[in-house]
N, C-alpha and C positions, 0 to 999 in steps of 0.2 A: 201137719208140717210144723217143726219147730224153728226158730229164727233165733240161730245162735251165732257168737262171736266169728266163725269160719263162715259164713256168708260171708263176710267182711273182710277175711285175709284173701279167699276166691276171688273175689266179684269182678277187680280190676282182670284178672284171665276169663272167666264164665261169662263178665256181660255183656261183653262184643260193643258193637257199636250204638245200637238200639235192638226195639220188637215192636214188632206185630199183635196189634191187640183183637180176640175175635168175640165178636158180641152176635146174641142172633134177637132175643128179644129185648123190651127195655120195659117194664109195667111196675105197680105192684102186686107185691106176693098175691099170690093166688090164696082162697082161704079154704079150698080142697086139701085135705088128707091126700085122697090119691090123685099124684100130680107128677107123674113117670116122668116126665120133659122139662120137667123144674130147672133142671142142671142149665138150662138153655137162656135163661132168665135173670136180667139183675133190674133191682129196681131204680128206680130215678136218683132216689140220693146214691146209691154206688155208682154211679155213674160219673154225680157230681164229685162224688168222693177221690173217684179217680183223677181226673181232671184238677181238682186241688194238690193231690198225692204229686201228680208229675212236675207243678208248678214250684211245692215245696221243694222236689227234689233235685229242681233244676235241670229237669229233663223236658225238652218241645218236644210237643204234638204236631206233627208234622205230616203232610199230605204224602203219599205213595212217592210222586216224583221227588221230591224232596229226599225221602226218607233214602232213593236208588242211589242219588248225587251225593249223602252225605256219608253213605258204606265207601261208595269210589274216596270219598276227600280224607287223607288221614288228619287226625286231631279233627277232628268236627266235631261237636257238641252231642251230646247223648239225646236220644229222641223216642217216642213210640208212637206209633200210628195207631189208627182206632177204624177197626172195619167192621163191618154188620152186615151177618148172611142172609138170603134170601128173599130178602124187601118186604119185612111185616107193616103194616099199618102203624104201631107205634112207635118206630123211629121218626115216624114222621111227626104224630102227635106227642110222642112224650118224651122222646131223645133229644129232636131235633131244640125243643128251649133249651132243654140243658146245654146241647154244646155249641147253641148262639150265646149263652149266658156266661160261659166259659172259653170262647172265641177259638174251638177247637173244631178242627178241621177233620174230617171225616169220610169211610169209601163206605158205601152200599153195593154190593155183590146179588144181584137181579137173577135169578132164576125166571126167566120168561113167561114160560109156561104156568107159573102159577101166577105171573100177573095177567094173562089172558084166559086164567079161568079151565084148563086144560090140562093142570097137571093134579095128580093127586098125593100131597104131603101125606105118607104113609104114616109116621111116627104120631100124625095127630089124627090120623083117621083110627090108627090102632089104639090110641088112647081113649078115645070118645067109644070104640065098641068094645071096652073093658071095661068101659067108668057103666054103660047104660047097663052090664049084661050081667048075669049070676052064673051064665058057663058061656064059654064059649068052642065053638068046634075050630079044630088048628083047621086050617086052608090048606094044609099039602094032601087034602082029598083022603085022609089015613081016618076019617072020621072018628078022630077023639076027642073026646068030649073036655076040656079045663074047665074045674070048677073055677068061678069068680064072683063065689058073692062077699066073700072079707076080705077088708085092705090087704091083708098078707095075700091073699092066693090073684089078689089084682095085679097085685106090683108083681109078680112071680109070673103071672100069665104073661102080660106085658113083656116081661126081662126075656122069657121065652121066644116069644113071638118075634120080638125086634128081633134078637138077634139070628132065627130064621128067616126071617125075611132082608136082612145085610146079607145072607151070605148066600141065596139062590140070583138066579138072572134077572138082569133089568125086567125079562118079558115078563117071567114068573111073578115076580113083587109085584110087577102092577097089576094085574090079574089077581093077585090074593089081595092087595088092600082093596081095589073095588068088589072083589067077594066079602070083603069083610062089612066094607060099607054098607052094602045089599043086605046082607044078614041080619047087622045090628040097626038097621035103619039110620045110619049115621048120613047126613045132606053133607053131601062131600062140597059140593057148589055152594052151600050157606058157610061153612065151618071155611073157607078158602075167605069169601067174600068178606066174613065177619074178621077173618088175622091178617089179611093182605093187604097191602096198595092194588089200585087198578092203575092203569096208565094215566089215567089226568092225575093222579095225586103220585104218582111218581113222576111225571113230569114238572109238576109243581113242588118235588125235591131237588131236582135236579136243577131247579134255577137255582137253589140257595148258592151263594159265594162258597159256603166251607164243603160242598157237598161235591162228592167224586162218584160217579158210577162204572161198579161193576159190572162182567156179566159173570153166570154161572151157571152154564148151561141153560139149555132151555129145561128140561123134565127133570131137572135137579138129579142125574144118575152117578154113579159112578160111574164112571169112563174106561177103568181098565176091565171091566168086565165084556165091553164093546169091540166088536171088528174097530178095522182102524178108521175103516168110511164112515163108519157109524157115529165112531166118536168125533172125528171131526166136524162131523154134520151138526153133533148136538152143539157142538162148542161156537160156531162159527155162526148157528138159529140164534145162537141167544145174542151175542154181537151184531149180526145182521137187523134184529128186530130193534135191540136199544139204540143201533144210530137210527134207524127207521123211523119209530115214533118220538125219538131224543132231539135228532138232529146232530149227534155226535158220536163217533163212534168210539166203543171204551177201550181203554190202554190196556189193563189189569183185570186178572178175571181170579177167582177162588174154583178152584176143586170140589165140589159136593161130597162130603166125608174129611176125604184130604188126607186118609193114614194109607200107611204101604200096601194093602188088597184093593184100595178104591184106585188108585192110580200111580203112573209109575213113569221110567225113563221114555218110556215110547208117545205118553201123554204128553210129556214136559216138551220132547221136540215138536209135538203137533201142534201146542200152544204160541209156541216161540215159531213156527213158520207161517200160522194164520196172524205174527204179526205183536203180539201182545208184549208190552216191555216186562213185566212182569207176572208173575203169576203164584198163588199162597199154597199153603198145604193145612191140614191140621196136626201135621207131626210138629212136637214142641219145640220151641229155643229160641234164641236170638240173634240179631244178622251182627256178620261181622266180615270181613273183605271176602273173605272165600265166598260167603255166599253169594255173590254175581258170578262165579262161573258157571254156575245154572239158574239165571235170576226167574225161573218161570217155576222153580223147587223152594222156596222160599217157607220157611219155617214160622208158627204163627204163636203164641201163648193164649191159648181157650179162657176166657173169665168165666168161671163155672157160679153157677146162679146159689148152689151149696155151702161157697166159700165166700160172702160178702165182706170180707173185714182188711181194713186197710195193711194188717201186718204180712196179709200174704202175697201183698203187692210189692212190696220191697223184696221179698226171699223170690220170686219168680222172676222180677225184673234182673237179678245180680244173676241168674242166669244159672247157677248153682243146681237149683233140681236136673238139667238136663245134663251134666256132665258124666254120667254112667253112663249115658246113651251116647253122648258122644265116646267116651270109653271104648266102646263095644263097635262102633262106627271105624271108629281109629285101626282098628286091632282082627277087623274086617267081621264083623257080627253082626248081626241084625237088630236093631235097635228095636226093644222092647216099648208094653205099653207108656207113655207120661204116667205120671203121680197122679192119683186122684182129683191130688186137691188142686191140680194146675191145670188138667183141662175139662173139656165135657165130654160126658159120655160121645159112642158113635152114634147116636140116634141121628142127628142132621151134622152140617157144615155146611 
């Protein structure tokens, strides 16, 4: 992505009012070669980085409610929110100083099930049984064999797989990542235990002042792949459980995936009648008035763990990459994938 003078004659049209920022982990770099899930990842100083970025550029960080009130208010101040999917362990331990330290405010998005130990994060069971294995057999029972003992045919199994496994049925995926777990000896319950929050330490997020919780689902699924009972069950488990053990029940909830196959207009009304004032996608862009007349459709900008340098936070914030997609949206076409460099892969949401 290059950042030239037309960003700048755009920006006041492309960058709406604010955006949505989607983070899922916070660490540093892994010192793995192979590291399929990287995209998902930014380290503590980008974090910080960001957070100084928004301050130079006179744009608030601002809480979800905030951010709803300030698309309704015209002339309001330009803003971005900061949300983080899934609820790993280290937004708690290595996020959370950063943005006590930078008094930013911040949503955590709870897939339930993996904080009770119950669900199983495919993307990282599937990486753990590529990184231990030198072949692996695909799961759809076709019994072929993938070699995987060099990085290249790792990262190649991997690319394969994942994207097998997005596009069969909820029931299917879960059933091939606990085969896979099975096969490669991968401890699906240590690997959850050793990236997660449990409930005490998410509720010991959940006290902090700057700290909002989501839910997101309980099994982390895609939803439109679901009956409509189905999906409302998953959505309403994971809210049910966070006011349960919280004591509060959440406003905002994220999408698992969040692109156009993982969910759709019949999801957006199920969200919006169990109640939630908002609700995210991972399709790219920025809010700007129109977006409340589906505010449970909400549009988010991916920090891909690939791209850590402050120049592509100015060109993604001016909003400018999405405007072909808006083009195509416009002109009644189906808006194609984001730019590389502006979100992450579909592996999570």
């Amino acid at each position: 992505m290059r950042v030239s003078g037309l960003r700048w004659l755009l920006a006041p049209i492309a960058g709406g009012r604010g955006a949505i920022l989607t983070f899922h982990r916070v660490r540093e770099a892994a010192p793995e070669s192979f590291a399929p899930n990287a995209h998902l990842e930014v380290t503590p100083a980008f974090l910080a980085e960001i957070i100084r970025w928004a301050r130079d550029s006179g744009i608030d960080i601002v809480t979800l409610d905030e951010a709803l009130e300030r698309v309704r208010t015209p002339g309001s101040r330009r803003f971005v929110v900061l949300t983080f999917d899934d609820g790993f362990r280290d937004n708690l331990e290595v996020a959370l100083p950063v943005l006590r330290e930078g008094g930013a405010p911040f949503t955590i998005y709870v897939a339930t099930g993996i904080i009770d130990r119950t669900a199983n994060p495919w993307w990282m069971t599937l990486e753990e049984a590529v990184r231990n294995s030198a072949a692996v057999r695909h799961p759809d029972r076709s019994g072929r064999i993938m070699p995987s003992a060099s990085e290249v045919d790792k990262a190649n199994v991997f690319s394969e797989l994942a994207e097998w496994l997005q596009a069969v049925s909820e029931d299917e995926q879960r059933v091939a990542a606990d085969w896979l777990a099975m096969e490669h000896a991968v401890d699906v319950k240590a690997l959850v235990a050793d990236a997660f929050m449990d409930w005490e330490e998410l509720a010991a997020l959940a006290a902090e002042p700057l700290a909002t919780i989501g839910a997101h689902t309980h099994n982390h699924v895609a939803v439109a792949k679901l009956a409509p009972a189905e999906a409302r069950a998953e959505i309403a488990k994971s809210a049910d459980l966070l006011e349960r053990r919280l004591g509060r029940r959440p406003r905002h909830f994220a999408y698992p995936y969040g692109y156009p196959s993982a969910v759709g207009p019949r999801d957006y009304r199920i969200v919006a009648d169990l109640g939630f004032a908002s609700a995210v996608l991972t399709s790219p862009g920025v809010l700007r008035e129109g977006s409340l007349e589906t505010p449970t459709a909400l549009p988010r900008i991916s920090m891909n763990g690939h791209f850590q340098k402050r120049r592509y936070l100015d060109t993604l914030a001016s909003g400018v990459p999405f405007l072909p997609a808006r083009l195509r949206a416009s002109l009644g076409g189906r808006s194609g994938p984001a730019p590389a460099t502006a979100t992450a892969s579909a592996s999570s949401g």
